[in-house]
C-alpha distance (Angstrom), angle and dihedral (degrees) to the residues before:
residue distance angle dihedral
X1 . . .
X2 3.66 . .
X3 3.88 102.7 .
X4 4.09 92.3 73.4
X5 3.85 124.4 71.9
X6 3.93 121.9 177.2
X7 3.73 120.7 -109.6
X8 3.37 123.9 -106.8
X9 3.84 127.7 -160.3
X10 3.28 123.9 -106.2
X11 4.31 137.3 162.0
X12 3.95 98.5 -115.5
X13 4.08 81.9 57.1
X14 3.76 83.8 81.6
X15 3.85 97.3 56.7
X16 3.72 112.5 109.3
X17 3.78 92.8 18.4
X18 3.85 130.0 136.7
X19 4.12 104.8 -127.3
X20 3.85 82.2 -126.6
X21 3.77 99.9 59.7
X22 3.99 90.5 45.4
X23 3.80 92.4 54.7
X24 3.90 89.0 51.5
X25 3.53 93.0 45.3
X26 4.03 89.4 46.9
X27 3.96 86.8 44.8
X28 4.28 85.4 58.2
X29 3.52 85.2 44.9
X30 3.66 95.8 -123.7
X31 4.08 129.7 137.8
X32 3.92 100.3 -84.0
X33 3.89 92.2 -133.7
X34 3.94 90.6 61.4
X35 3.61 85.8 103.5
X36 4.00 107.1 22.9
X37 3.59 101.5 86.7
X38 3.72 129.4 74.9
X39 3.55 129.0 -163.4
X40 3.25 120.4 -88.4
X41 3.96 119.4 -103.8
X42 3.20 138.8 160.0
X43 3.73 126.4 -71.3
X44 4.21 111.7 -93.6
X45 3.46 137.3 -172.7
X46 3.44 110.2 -101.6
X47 3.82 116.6 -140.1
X48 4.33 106.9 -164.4
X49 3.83 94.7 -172.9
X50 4.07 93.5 63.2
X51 3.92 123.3 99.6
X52 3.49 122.0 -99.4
X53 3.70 120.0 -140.1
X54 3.69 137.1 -156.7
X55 3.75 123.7 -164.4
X56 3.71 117.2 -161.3
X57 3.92 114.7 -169.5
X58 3.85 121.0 -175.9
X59 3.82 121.5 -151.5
X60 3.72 113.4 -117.0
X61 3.71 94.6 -26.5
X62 3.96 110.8 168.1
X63 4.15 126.1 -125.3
X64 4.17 94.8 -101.7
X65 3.74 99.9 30.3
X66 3.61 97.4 105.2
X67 4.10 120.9 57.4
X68 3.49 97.6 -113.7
X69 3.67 86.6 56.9
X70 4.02 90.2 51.2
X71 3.60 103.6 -89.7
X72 3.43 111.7 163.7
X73 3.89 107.6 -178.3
X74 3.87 103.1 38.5
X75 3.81 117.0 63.5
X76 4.23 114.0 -142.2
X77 3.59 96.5 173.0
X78 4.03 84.2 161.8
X79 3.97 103.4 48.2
X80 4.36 81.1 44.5
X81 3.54 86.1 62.0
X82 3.09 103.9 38.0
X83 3.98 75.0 57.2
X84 3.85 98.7 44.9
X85 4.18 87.5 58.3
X86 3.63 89.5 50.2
X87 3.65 156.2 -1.9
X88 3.44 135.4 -28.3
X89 3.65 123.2 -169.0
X90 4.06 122.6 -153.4
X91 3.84 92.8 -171.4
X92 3.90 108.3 51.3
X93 4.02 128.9 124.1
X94 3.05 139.6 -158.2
X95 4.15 121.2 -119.1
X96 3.88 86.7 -114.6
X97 3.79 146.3 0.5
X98 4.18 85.7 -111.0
X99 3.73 151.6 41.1
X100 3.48 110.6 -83.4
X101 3.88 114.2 26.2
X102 3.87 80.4 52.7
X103 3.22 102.2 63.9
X104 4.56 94.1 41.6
X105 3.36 78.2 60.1
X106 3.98 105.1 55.5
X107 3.94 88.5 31.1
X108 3.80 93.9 54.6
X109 4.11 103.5 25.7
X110 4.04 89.7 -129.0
X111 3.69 121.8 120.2
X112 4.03 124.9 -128.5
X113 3.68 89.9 -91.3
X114 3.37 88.6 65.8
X115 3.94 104.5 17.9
X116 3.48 121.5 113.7
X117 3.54 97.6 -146.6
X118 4.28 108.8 55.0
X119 4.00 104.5 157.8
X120 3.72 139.6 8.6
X121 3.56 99.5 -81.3
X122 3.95 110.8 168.7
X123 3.69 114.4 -122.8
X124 3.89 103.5 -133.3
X125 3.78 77.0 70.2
X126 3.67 90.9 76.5
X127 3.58 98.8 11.9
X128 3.71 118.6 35.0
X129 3.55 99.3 178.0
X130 4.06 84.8 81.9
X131 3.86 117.0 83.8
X132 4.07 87.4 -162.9
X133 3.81 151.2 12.9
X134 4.09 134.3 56.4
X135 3.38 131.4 -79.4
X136 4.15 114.3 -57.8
X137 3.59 134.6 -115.9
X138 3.93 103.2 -111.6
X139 4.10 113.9 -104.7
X140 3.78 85.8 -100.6
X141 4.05 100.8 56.9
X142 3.82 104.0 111.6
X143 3.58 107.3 -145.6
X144 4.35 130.3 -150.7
X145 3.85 74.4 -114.5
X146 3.62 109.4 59.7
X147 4.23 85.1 46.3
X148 3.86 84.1 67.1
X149 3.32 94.6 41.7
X150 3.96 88.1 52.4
X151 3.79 90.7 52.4
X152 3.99 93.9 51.2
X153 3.95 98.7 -96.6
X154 3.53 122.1 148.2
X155 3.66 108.7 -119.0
X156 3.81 125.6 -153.9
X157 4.17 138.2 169.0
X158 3.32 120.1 -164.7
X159 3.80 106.0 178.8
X160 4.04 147.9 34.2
X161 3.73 110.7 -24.7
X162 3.83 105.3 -177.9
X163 4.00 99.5 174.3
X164 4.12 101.2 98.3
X165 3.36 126.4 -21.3
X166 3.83 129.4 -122.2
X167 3.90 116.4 -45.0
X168 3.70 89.6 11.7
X169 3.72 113.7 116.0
X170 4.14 77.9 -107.4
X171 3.65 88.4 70.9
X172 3.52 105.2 137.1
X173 3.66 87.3 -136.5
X174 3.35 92.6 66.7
X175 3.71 104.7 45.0
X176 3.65 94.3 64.9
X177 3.94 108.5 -65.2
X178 3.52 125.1 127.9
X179 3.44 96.2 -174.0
X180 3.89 130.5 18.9
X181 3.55 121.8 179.3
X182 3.74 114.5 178.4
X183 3.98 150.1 36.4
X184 3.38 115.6 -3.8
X185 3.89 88.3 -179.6
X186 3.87 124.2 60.3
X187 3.80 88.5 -157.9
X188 3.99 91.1 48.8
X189 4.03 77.8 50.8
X190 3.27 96.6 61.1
X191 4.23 84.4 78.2
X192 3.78 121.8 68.2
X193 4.15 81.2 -166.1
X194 4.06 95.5 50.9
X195 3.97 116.9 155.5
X196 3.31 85.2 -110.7
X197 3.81 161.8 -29.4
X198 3.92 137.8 -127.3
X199 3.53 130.7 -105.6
X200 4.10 106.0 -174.9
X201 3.54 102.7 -52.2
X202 3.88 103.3 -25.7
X203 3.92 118.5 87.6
X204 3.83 109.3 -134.6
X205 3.76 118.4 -143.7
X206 4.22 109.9 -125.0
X207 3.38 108.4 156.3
X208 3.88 125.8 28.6
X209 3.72 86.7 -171.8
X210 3.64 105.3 37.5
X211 3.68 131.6 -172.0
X212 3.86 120.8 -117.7
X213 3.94 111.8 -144.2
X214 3.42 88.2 -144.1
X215 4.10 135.2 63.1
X216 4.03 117.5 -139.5
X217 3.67 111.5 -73.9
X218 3.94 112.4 -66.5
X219 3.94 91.5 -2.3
X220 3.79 107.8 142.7
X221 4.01 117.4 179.1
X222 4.14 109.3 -116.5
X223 3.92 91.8 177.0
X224 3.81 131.2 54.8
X225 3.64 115.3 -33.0
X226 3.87 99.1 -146.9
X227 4.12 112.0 -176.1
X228 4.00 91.1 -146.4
X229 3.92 85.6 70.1
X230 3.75 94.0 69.1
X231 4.04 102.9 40.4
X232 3.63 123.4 95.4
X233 3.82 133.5 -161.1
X234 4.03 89.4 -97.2
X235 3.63 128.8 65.1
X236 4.34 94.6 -159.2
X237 3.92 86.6 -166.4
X238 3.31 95.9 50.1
X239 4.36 87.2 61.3
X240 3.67 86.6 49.5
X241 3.78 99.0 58.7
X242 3.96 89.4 41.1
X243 3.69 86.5 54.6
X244 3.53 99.9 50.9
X245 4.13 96.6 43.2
X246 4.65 78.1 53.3
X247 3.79 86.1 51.7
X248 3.96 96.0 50.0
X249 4.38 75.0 42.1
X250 2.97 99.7 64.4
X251 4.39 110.5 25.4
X252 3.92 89.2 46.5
X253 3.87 85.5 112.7
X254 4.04 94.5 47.5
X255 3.55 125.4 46.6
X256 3.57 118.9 -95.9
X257 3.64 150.3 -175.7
X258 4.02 124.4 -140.8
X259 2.94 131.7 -174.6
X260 3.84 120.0 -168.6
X261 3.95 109.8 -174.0
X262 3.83 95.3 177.8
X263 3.89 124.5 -163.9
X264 3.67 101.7 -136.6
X265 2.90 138.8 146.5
X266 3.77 92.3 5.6
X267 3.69 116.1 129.6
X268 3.52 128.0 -86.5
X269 3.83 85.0 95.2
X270 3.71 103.8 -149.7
X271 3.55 103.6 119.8
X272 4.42 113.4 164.0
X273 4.12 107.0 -77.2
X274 3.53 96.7 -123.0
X275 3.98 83.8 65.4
X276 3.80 92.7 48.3
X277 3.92 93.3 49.8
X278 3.77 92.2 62.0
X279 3.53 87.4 78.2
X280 3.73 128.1 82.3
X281 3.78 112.2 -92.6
X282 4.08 92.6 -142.5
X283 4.40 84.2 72.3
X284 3.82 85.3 86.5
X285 3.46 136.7 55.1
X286 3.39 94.5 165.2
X287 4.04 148.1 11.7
X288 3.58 129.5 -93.1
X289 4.03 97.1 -120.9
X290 4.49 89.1 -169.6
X291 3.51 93.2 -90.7
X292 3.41 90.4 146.8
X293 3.35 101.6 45.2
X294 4.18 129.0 -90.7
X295 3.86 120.4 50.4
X296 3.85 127.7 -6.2
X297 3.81 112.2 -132.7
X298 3.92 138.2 -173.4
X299 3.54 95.5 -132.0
X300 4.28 114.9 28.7
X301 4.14 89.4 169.2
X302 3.55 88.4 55.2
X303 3.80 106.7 41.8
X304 3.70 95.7 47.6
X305 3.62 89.6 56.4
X306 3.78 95.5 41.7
X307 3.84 83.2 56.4
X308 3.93 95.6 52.9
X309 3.83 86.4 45.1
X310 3.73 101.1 47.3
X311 4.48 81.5 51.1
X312 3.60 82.2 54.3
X313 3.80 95.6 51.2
X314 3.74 82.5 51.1
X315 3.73 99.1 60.7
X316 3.96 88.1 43.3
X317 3.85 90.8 57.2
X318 4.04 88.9 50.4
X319 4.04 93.6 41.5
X320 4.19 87.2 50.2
X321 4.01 93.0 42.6
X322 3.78 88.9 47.9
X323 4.23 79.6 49.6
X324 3.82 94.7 46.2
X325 4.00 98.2 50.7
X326 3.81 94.9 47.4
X327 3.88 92.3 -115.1
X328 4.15 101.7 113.1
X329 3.99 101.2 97.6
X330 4.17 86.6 49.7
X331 3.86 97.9 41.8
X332 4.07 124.3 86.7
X333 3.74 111.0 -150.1
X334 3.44 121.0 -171.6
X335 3.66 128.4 179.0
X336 4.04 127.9 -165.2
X337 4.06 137.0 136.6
X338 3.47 132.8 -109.9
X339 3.29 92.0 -121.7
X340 4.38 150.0 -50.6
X341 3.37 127.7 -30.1
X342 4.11 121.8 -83.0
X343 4.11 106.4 -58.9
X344 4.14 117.5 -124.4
X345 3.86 122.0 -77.5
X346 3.74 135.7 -131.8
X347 3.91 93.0 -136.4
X348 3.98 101.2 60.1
X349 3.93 123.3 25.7
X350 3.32 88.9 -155.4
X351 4.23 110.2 54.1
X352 3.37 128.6 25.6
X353 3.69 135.6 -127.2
X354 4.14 113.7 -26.0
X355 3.48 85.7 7.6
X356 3.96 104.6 -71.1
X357 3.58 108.2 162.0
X358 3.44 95.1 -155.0
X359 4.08 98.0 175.1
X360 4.21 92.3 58.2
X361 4.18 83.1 58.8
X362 3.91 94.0 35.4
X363 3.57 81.2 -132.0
X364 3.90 104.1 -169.6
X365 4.00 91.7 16.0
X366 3.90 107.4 -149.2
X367 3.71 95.4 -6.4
X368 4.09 124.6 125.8
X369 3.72 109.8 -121.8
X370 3.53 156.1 -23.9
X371 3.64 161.7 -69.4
X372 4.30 97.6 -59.1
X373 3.84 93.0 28.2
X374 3.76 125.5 107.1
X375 3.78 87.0 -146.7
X376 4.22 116.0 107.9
X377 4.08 87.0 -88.4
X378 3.28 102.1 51.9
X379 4.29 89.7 48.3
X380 4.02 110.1 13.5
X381 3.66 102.6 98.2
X382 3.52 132.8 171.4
X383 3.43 115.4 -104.3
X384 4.14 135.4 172.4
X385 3.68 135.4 -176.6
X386 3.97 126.2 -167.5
X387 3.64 135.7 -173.9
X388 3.66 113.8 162.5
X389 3.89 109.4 -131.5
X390 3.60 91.3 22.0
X391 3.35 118.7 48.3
X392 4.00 112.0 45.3
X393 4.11 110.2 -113.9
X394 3.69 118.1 -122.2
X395 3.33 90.4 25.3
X396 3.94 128.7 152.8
X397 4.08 130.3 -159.6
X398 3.18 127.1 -166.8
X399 3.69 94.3 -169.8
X400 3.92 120.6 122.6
X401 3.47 120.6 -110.9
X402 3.91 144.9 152.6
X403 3.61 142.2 -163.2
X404 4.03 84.1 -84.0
X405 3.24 97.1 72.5
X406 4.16 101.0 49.1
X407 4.16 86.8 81.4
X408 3.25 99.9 53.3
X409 3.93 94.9 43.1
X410 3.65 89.2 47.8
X411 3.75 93.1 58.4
X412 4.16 84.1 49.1
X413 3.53 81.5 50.1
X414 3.68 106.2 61.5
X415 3.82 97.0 15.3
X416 3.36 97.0 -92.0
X417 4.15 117.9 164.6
X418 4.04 101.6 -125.4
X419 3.21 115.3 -120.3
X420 4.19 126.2 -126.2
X421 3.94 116.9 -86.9
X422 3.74 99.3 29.6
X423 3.68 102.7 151.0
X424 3.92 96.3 -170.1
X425 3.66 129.1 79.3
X426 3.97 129.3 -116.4
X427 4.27 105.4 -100.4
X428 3.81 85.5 -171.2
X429 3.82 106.1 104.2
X430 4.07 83.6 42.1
X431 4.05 84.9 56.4
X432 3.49 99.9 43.1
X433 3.74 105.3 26.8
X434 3.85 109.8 25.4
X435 3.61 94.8 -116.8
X436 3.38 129.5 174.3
X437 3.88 112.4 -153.5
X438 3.86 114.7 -144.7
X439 3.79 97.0 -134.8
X440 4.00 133.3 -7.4
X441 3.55 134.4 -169.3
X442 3.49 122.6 -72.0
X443 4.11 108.8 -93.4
X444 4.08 106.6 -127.7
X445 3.96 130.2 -163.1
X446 3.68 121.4 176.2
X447 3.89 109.1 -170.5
X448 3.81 119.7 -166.7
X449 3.73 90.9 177.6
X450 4.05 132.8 84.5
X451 3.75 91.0 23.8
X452 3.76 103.2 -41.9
X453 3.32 123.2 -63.5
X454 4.52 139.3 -173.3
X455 3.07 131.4 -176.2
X456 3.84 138.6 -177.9
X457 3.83 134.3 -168.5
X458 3.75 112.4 -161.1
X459 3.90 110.0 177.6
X460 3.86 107.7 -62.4
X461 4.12 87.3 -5.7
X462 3.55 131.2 101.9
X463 4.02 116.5 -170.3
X464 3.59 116.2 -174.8
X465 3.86 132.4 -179.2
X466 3.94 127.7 -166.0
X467 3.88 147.4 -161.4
X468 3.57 84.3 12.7
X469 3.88 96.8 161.3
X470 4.29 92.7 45.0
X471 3.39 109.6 96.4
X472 4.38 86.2 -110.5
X473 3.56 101.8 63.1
X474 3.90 119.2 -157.4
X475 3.85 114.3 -119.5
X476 3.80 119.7 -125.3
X477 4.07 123.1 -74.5
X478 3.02 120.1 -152.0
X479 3.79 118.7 -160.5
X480 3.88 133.5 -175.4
X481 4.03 106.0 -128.7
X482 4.41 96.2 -174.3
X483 3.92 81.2 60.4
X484 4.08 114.3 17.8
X485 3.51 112.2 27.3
X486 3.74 92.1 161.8
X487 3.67 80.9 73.2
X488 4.52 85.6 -128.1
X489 4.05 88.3 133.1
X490 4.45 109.6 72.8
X491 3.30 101.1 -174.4
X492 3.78 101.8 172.9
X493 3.65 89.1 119.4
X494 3.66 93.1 82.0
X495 3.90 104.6 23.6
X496 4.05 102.6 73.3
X497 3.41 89.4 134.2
X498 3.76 93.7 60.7
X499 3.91 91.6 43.5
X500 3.62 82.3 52.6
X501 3.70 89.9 55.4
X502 3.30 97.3 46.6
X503 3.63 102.0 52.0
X504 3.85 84.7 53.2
X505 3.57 92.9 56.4
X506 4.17 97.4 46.1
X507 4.31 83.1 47.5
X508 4.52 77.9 67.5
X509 3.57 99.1 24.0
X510 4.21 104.3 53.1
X511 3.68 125.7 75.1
X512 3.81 121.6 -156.2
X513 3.52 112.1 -109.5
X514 3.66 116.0 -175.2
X515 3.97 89.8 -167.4
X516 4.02 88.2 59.7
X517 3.10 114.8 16.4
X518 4.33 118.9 174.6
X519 4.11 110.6 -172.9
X520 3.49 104.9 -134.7
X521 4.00 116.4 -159.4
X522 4.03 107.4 -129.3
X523 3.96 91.3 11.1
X524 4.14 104.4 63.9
X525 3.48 95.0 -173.7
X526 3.62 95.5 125.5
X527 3.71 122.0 107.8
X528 4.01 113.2 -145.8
């Protein structure tokens, strides 16, 4: 790919540097200006008295993998308080059941009927010119972003994009980030060890002996399984966290936007040892020997929950920088995942894919499914927002809500007009006043992937449909959420009316999209 060059070193890299960031950059032993520069933009009025906001997304973490969520096994002492000083919602989704289409839909406020991202589809598949990345937004997506950018925010993302890669109209660059540090790539993310990482527009050079996350097709390790086998010299994650504690550094006096789209825990499991030794030794019996796909490793137990603790380190190095530059009372944080935990695999009955054995951590408790499932485990994520002196801390909501509704609430946020075609609605009166709204907009996710799947939440009512691109297509469920939210109960049998409803409203409310197309019976809106 022509459009990347590596960094070199050079003095003036250092200029605008915090002394701290520098020595952990030498300490990697990468160029210190690797992160120092931001893409130029033009010049904005800033505006001092606004609210800054920081959006921390976790990669495939599940619904009770986090103590305030009732894990029992893993200790999060920092996401808990982030918790205890603010809200905690019990009823919040995701924008999809995977990487990608998750993330259009937070980004650009629009749900998957009208997204135009819906599945991780890799972009040399419509644009072979790239080497890596998936599929980008289009030049005219408008992204939560660029609407801070607009208003004079500094904007930073420190983390694994995944919706175009570099010089694609997807560039993050050009959908409202001044700075990006991170993977461009969710398949590059899927190693903590990668070759490298990008900074803007110029890939940085990190490991010259990277670690894959994956083994060679069908290899499974019959001998020792040794962790030091599968660790390189650097950490990527830990440059991402460092960068985005220098950003809050050095905007604390301006407001800014940061976005922190972390990659823990998602599997390869190769988190550092020290991390993995904090756990007890009697978790495993025996080694993950890649199975399930990705990495083998000595001790699955243990690395899985190193992973969720190192993300929890992360958010207590952003809550104490926040602390340390005076900025906490005037800063929204809000914390969420991208999606469920890691779905089952074919190769072991008992863990799922990379070896997450998500039934030792009860991972989404008493929820139905999985990572690439429309049901409430594969998109009901934990999510919490604090504020001090606005929202009330150790609060809980029940409220619904999904990743549609962060942009506009955002722009309610920091007085921000909304912009047309936002398909969420504003959470900010539940944050800051407790309220209850009467009735909301029915949530929609249209899922191309793992057979076809759509789903529809309509007040208290869940209506799913699967295998919807097999040639036997499942008929609708219907579920009652107040009551069974392990989705055990179909009651489609005596809800044709509301079947009826629905269908009506996905005829309005889904977009053909030739790139991801889902046939839906009653609906034909697909394009094949």
């Amino acid at each position: 790919m022509t459009r990347s060059s590596r960094t070199n070193a050079s003095p003036l890299f250092f200029r605008g540097m915090s002394i701290r960031f520098a020595i952990v950059m030498l300490s990697a032993g990468l160029p210190c200006g690797v992160f120092a520069k931001e893409a130029s933009a033009p010049l904005r009025e800033q505006q001092p008295g606004r609210l800054n906001v920081v959006f921390i997304l976790a990669d495939d973490l599940g619904w009770a993998e986090t103590g305030c969520y009732g894990q029992k096994k893993i200790p999060t002492p920092n996401i808990d308080r982030l918790a205890a000083g603010g809200m905690r919602f019990t009823q919040h989704y995701s924008g999809a059941p995977v990487c990608a289409p998750s993330r259009c839909v937070l980004m650009t406020g629009r749900h998957l009927g009208h997204a135009e991202i819906r599945g991780n589809r890799p972009v040399r598949l419509t644009f072979p010119e790239f080497d890596e990345g998936q599929h980008p937004l289009s030049r005219g997506a408008r992204t939560l972003a660029q609407a801070f950018q607009r208003l004079g925010y500094a904007t930073g993302a420190m983390g694994k994009w995944g919706l175009g890669p570099v010089g694609s109209t997807g560039d993050p660059n050009d959908k409202g980030f001044d700075l990006f540090v991170g993977y461009n790539c969710q398949t590059v993310a899927h190693s903590y060890y990668p070759p490298h990482i990008w900074r803007n527009r110029e890939k940085v050079i990190i490991n010259a002996k990277p670690i894959s996350g994956h083994l060679p097709a069908d290899a499974v390790i019959s001998g020792e399984v040794r962790l030091e086998d599968y660790l390189g010299e650097t950490y990527a994650p830990q440059l991402l966290i460092d960068a985005a504690v220098d950003f809050v550094d050095r905007n604390s006096d301006r407001p800014f936007f940061l976005y922190c789209p972390f990659v823990e825990p998602h599997v390869a499991m190769h988190p550092p040892k020290a991390d993995v030794d904090k756990f007890p030794t009697d978790w495993d019996e025996e080694p993950y020997r890649g199975q399930c796909g990705y990495l083998p490793h000595p001790r699955p137990r243990a690395g899985y929950a190193a992973m969720i603790s190192r993300l929890d380190g992360y958010v207590g190095r952003i809550l104490d920088a926040l602390d340390r530059t005076g900025v906490t009372d005037r800063t929204l944080v809000i914390f969420s995942s991208d999606n469920g935990t890691t779905c089952p695999h074919a190769g072991d009955k008992r863990l799922h894919v990379g070896g997450v054995d998500a039934r030792f951590f009860d991972s989404t408790a008493d929820l139905r499914g999985y990572k690439g499932s429309v049901y409430e485990g594969g998109i009901r994520v934990p999510t919490i927002a604090r504020l001090p002196g606005r929202i009330p801390a150790g609060s809980v909501s029940d409220v619904p809500g999904y990743f549609a509704d962060w942009f506009p609430t955002l722009c309610d946020a920091v007085g921000l007009d909304r912009p047309e075609g936002l398909d969420g609605e504003s959470l900010w009166t539940v944050l800051t006043e407790g309220a209850v709204p009467q009735k909301r907009k029915p949530m929609i996710w249209v899922f191309p992937e793992s057979g076809g799947q759509v789903a529809v939440r309509m007040g208290d009512y869940k209506l799913v449909r699967q295998d919807l691109k097999t040639d036997s297509p499942g008929p609708w469920e219907v579920y009652d959420l107040r009551s069974d939210r392990s989705e055990k109960n179909n009651l489609a049998a005596d809800q044709s009316e509301l079947i009826q409803r629905v269908e009506e409203l996905l005829r309005e409310e889904v977009d053909e999209n030739a790139l991801f197309p889902v046939p839906i019976p009653g609906v034909n809106v697909a394009v094949e």
